[in-house]
C-alpha positions as CSV (number, residue, x, y, z in Angstrom):
1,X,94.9,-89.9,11.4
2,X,94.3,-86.9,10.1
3,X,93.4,-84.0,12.4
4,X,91.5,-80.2,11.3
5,X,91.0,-77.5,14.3
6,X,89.1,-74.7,13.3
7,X,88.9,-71.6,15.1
8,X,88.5,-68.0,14.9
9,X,84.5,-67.9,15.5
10,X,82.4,-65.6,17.0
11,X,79.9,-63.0,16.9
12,X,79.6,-59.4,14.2
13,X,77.2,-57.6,13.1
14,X,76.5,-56.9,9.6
15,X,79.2,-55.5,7.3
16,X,82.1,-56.6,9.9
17,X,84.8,-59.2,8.9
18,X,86.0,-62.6,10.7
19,X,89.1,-64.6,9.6
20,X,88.6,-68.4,10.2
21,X,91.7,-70.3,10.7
22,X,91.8,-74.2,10.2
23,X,95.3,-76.3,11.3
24,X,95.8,-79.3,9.6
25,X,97.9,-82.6,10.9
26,X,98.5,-86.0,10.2
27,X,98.8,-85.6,6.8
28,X,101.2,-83.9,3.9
29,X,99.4,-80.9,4.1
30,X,101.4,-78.9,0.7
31,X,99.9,-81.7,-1.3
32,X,96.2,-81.4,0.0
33,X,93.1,-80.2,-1.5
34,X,91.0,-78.2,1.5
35,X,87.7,-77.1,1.3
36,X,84.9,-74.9,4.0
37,X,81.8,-76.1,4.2
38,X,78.9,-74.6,6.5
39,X,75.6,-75.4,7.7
40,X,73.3,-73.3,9.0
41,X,70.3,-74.6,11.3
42,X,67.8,-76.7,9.8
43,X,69.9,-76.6,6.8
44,X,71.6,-78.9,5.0
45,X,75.7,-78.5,4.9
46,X,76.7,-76.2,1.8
47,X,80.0,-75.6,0.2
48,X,81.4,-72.3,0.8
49,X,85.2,-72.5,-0.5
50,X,88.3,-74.6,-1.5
51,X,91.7,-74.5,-2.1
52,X,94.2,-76.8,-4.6
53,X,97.4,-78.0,-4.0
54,X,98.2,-75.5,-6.4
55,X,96.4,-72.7,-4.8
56,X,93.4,-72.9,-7.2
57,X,90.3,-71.2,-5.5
58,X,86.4,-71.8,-6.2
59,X,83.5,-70.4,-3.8
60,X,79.9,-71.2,-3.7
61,X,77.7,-68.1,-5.1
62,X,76.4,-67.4,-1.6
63,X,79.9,-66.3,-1.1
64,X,81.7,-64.8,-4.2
65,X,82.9,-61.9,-3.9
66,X,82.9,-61.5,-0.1
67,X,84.9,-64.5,1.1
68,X,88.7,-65.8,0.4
69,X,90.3,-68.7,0.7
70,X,94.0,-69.0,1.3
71,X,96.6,-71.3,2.6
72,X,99.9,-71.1,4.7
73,X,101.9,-74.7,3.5
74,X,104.7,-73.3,6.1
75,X,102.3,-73.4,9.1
76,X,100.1,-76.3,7.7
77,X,96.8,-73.7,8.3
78,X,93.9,-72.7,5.3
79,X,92.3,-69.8,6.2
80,X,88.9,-68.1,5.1
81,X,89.0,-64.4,5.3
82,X,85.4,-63.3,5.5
83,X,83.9,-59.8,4.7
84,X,80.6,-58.1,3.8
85,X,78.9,-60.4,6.6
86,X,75.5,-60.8,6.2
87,X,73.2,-62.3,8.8
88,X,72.1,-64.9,6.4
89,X,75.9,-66.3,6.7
90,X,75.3,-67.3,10.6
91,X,76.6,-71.2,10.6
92,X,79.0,-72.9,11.7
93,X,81.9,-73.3,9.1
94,X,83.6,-76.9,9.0
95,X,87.0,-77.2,7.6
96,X,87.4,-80.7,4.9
97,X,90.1,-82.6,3.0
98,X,89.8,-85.6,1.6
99,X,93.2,-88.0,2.4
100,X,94.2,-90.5,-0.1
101,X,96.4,-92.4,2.4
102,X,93.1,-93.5,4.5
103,X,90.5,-93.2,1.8
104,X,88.0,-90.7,3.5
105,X,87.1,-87.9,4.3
106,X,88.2,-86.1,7.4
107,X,86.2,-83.0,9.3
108,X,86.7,-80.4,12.1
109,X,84.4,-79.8,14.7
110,X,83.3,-76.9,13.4
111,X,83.5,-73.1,14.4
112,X,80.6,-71.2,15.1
113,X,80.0,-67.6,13.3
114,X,76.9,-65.7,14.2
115,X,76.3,-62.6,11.8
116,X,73.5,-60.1,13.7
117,X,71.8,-56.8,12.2
């Protein structure tokens, strides 16, 4: 089955950066749409970025501008380099991909960022 470990978490205050790593298995990763999504409490999940096979990128508003999205096919890793942090981007960030091969979509356990003033 497929596999997604996020990591790279953790606590900054306003203005600071965080790069979010997510490592992929169990699947042909080159050939693989991957997404971030993140929820923030009491909130529902929102998108926040994805990445094409093809290394197409789209970002939710919330996050244009500030956020980028990139992918290592070598190392089977998509990564999220965040900047500009603002507090109101506190969640916890979930890495996606949808596999063809089992018909489903597949999720990390998450990685916690907390953005403080």
């Amino acid at each position: 089955q497929v596999q997604l470990v996020e990591s790279g978490g953790g606590s900054v205050q306003a203005g600071g950066s965080l790069r979010l790593s997510c490592a992929a298995s169990g699947m042909i990763f080159s050939t693989a749409a991957l997404h971030w999504y993140r929820q923030a409490p009491g909130k529902l999940r929102e998108f926040a970025a994805t990445i094409t096979s093809g290394g197409s990128t789209d970002y939710g508003e919330s996050v244009k501008g500030r956020f980028t999205i990139t992918r290592d096919n070598d190392k089977n890793t998509v990564y999220l380099q965040m900047d500009s942090l603002k507090p109101e981007d506190t969640a916890v960030y979930y890495c996606n991909t949808y596999s063809t091969l089992y018909r489903k979509n597949f999720w990390g356990q998450g990685t916690q960022v907390t953005v403080s003033q």
